[in-house]
N, C-alpha and C positions, 0 to 999 in steps of 0.2 A: 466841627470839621474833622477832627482827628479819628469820631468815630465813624464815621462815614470812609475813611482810610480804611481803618480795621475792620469792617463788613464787610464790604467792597473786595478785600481780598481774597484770595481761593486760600483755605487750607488743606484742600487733597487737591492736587491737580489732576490726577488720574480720574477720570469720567466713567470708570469701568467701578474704580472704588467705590466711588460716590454713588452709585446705581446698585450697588451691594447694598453699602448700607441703610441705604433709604428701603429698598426690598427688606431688609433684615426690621429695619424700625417700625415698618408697618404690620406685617407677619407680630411682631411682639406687642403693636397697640392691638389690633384687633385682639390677641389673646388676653391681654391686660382687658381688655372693653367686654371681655367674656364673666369676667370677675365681679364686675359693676353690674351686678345684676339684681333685678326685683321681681321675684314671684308672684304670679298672679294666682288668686285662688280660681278664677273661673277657665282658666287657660293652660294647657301645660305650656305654653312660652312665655319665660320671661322677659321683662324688661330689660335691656344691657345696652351698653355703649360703642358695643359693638360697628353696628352701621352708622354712626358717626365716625370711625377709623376707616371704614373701607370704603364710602361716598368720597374721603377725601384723599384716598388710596388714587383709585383710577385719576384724579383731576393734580395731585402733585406731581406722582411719578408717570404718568400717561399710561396710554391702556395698557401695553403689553407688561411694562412691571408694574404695574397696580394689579393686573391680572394674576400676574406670579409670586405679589404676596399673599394674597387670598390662598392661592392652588397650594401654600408653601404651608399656608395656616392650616388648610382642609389636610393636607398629607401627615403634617407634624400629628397631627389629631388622631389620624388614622392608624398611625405606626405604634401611638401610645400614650402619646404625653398627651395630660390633660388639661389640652386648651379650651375644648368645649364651654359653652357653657351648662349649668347644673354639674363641671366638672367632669363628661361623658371624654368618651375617648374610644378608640377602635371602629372596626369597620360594624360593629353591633349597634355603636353608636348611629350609623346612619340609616339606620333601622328607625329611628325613633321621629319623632311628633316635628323639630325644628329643622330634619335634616333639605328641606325645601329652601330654608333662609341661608343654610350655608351655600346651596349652589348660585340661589340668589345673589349672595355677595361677589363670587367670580365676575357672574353676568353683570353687577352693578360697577364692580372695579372697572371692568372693561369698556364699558359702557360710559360712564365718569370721564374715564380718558380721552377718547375719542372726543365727547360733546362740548371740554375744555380745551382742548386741542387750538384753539382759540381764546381770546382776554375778554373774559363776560364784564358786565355792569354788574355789584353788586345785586339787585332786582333779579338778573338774569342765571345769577350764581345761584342764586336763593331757588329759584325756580328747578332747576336743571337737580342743584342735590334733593330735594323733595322729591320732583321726579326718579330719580336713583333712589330713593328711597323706598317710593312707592313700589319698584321693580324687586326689591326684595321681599316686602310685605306681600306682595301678589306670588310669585314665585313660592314663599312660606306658607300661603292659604291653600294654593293647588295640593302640595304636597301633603299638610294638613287634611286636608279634606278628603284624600285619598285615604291617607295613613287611619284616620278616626273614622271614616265610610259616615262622611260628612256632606250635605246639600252643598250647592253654593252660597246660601244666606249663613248657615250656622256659617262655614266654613272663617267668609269676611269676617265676621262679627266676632269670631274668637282669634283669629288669626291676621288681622289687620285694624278695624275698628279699636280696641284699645290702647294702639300706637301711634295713630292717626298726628296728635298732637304733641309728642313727644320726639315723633319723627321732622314733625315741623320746628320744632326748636333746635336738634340736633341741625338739620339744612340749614337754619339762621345763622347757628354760633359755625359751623364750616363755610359758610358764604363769607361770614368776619374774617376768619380766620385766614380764606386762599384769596381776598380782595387787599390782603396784604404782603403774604409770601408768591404771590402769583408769579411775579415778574423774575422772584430771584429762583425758584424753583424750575424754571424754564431754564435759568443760566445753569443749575447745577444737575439738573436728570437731563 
């Protein structure tokens, strides 16, 4: 009973705060989720934890600040600091092989927000972040494909196909994750 007192309670009352922070805390997992990364030898993209911070960006903080801590993550990147992943940084950076996944992830935050905008069933949570998932992995193959002067078959295959099932686990453990702060994450953004 007692804890349920002390949850229950607001410790910023300020709703403006609280929307900073939350903006500030995902802007810093996606960078953290830049770090957890695994090189692939047949792929210049690696593996990273990335798009499990920003699937669950747009559906805690709703689109428009799930939106703006991606834009926050992509500009921090751009000015200098090296949140990239493989550690890239600057506007040279978006020259390069993954810069496809990072606008991915704006369009997926935003997107995220919007589709949750509503209280899914765990099933439907599960579904909707794979789908946001899949919108960055597609968004990262075009641009790939471009950037390598790549078919559309290599393209998939290097730049989606070996994420395939790693993106589906990421959507599982986020479907866990917001089928339980759902309700109280709608009280505080």
């Amino acid at each position: 009973m007692q804890t349920n007192i002390i949850l229950g309670k607001e410790l910023i009352l300020n709703k403006l705060v609280c929307r900073v922070i939350g903006v500030i805390a995902f802007t810093l997992l996606s960078a953290m989720g830049a770090y957890l990364r695994v090189p692939l030898w047949f792929t210049p993209v690696p593996l990273t934890l990335q798009t499990f911070f920003v699937i669950l960006s747009g559906a805690v903080l709703g689109p428009s600040l799930g939106l703006t801590s991606q834009v926050i993550y992509i500009v921090l990147g751009l000015l200098g600091v090296p949140l990239f992943a493989n550690t890239g940084s600057t506007t040279a950076y978006l020259m390069g092989p993954t810069t496809g996944y990072l606008f991915g992830f704006v369009i997926c935050s935003f997107l995220s927000g919007k589709l949750f905008a509503v209280n899914r069933t765990f099933l439907r949570s599960f579904a909707l972040f794979f789908s946001c998932s899949l919108i960055i992995l597609l968004s990262g193959a075009v641009w790939l494909g471009i950037f390598l002067k790549l078919g559309i078959v290599k393209a998939f295959i290097l730049g989606v196909l070996p994420f395939i099932a790693g993106d589906c686990l990421k959507a599982y453990g986020a479907a866990l994750i917001y089928s339980r702060i759902a309700k109280r994450a709608k009280e505080i953004f």
